[in-house]
C-alpha positions, -999 to 999 in steps of 0.1 A, spaced: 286 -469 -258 282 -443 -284 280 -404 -275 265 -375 -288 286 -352 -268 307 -335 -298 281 -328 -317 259 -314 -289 293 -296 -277 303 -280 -313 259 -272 -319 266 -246 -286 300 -236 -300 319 -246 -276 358 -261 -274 365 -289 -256 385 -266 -229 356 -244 -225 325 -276 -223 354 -289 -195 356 -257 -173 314 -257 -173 312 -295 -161 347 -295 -137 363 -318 -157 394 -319 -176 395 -310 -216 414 -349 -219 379 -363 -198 358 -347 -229 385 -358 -256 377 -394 -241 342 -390 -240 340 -381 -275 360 -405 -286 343 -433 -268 376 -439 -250 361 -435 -215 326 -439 -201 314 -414 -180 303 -424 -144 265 -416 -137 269 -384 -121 291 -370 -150 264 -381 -172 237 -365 -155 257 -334 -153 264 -336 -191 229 -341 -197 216 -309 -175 243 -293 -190 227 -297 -225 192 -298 -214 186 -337 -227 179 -367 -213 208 -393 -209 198 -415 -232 192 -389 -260 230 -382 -253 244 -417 -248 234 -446 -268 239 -483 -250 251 -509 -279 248 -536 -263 223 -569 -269 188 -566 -277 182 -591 -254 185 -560 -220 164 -533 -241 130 -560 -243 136 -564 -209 
């Protein structure tokens, strides 16, 4: 799944350190995210997403087949 996380992060001039202290998570949780490395659980994403004032899907992009998103 792709991210917009370090963009959004880096628009609000933020470091990693400082967009982990505002969510409670470690700054390695937001390398990982950015990097596509780790997928956040639900709750995390909803958090990011308040955080940022989006909606999930504007933040996280699902790659996957065509064949779920007709659905």
């Amino acid at each position: 799944m792709k991210n917009k996380v370090e963009i959004l992060r880096k628009e609000k001039g933020l470091s990693q350190e400082e967009f982990a202290k505002a969510i409670r998570v470690s700054r390695q949780t937001v390398s990982s995210i950015e990097t596509g490395k780790y997928n956040p659980s639900l709750e995390l994403a909803f958090i990011i997403s308040n955080f940022f004032g989006k909606r999930i899907e504007k933040i996280f992009i699902y790659e996957g087949s065509d064949k779920y998103e007709k659905e």
